[in-house]
C-alpha positions, 0 to 999 in steps of 0.5 A, spaced: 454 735 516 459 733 521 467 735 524 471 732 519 478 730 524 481 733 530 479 735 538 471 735 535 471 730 529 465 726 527 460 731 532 454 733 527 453 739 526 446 743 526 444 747 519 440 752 517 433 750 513 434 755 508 436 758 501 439 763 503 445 758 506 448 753 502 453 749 507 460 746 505 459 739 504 463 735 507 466 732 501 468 739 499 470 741 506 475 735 507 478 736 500 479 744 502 483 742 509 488 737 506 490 742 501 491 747 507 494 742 512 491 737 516 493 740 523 495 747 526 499 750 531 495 755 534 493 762 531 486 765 529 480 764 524 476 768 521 470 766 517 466 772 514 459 769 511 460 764 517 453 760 515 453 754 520 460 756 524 463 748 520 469 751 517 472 755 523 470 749 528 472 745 523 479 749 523 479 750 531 478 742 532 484 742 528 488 746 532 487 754 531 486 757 538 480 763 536 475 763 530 471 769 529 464 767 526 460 772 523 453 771 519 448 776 517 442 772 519 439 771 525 437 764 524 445 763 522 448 766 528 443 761 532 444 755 528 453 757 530 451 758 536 448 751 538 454 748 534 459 752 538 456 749 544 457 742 541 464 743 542 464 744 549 470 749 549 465 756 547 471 760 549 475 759 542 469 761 539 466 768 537 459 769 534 457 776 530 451 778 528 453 784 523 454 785 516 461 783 513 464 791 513 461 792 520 465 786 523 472 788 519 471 795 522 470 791 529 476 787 528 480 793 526 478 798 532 479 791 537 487 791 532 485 783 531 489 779 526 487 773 523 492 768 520 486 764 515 480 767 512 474 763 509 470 767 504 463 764 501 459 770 500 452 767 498 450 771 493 455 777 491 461 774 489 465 780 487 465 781 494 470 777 495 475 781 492 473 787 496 474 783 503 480 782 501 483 788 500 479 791 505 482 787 510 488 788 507 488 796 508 485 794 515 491 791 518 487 784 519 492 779 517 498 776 519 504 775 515 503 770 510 495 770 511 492 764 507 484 767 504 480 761 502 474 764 498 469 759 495 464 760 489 462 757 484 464 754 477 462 760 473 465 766 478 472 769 475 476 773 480 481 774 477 488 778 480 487 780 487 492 786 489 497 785 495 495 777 495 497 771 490 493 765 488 496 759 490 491 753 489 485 753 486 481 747 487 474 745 482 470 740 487 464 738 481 461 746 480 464 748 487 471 752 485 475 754 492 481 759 491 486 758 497 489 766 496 496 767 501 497 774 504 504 778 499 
């Protein structure tokens, strides 16, 4: 796995040897950017189930100022943090190891605002629904805020209060829903 384009393009990425992480592929990655934009100007990133850190690297290599990374698993955040360093610019980014609600909490006391949201839960995808409420309900997001939430080919989400679809990509049995803020 590598950064795609941008400041950090075609560095190799360290991943997670474990079944417990399942890292976007690049094919995936590549076409979910390209729908998004290819390059941006400025703002802040949050990806909640962070994994190996690539898409909120991917994301700062492409112009956004600040990625907050979050991952549960210890072996994850480690694994971010050797990719942040890849980088070079270790400032931009913000690795936290803590459950999902208790970083939206963190970010709500700190009064944080994220501009774009990545959401790949591994396992409990009805919680990607619950996320963006609550993130919602917690002030998290800027106006116009774009939610990118990955699942797989089976997983319905239906309609999300507050939020409107605006492209839903199939990539072989990989679904990604780009999501904007109402």
């Amino acid at each position: 796995m590598r950064i795609i384009s941008g400041k950090y393009a075609k560095r190799n990425l360290f991943t997670l040897k474990s079944n417990k992480t399942r890292p976007t592929s690049d094919k995936v990655k590549e076409s979910l950017f390209n729908s998004l934009g290819q390059f941006f100007n400025g703002g802040n990133v949050l990806d909640l189930y962070a994994g190996s850190g690539a898409l909120g690297i991917e994301a700062v290599s492409r112009g956004y100022d600040h990625a907050s990374l979050v991952d549960i698993n210890h072996a994850a955040c480690s694994i971010i943090k050797k990719n942040v360093a890849l980088t070079k610019e270790e400032n931009r980014f913000s690795v936290y190891n803590m459950r999902s609600n208790a970083a939206l909490k963190l970010f709500a006391e700190n009064q944080e605002k994220f501009d774009l949201v990545f959401l790949d839960p591994p396992y409990a995808k009805e919680k990607i629904a619950k996320d963006m409420l609550q993130m919602n309900k917690l002030g998290l997001l800027n106006s116009s805020a774009t939610i990118v939430a990955e699942t797989d080919d089976h997983t319905e989400l239906g309609d999300i209060s507050g939020f409107s679809l605006i492209k839903e990509h199939h990539l072989g049995k990989t679904i990604v829903r780009i999501y904007r803020k109402d």
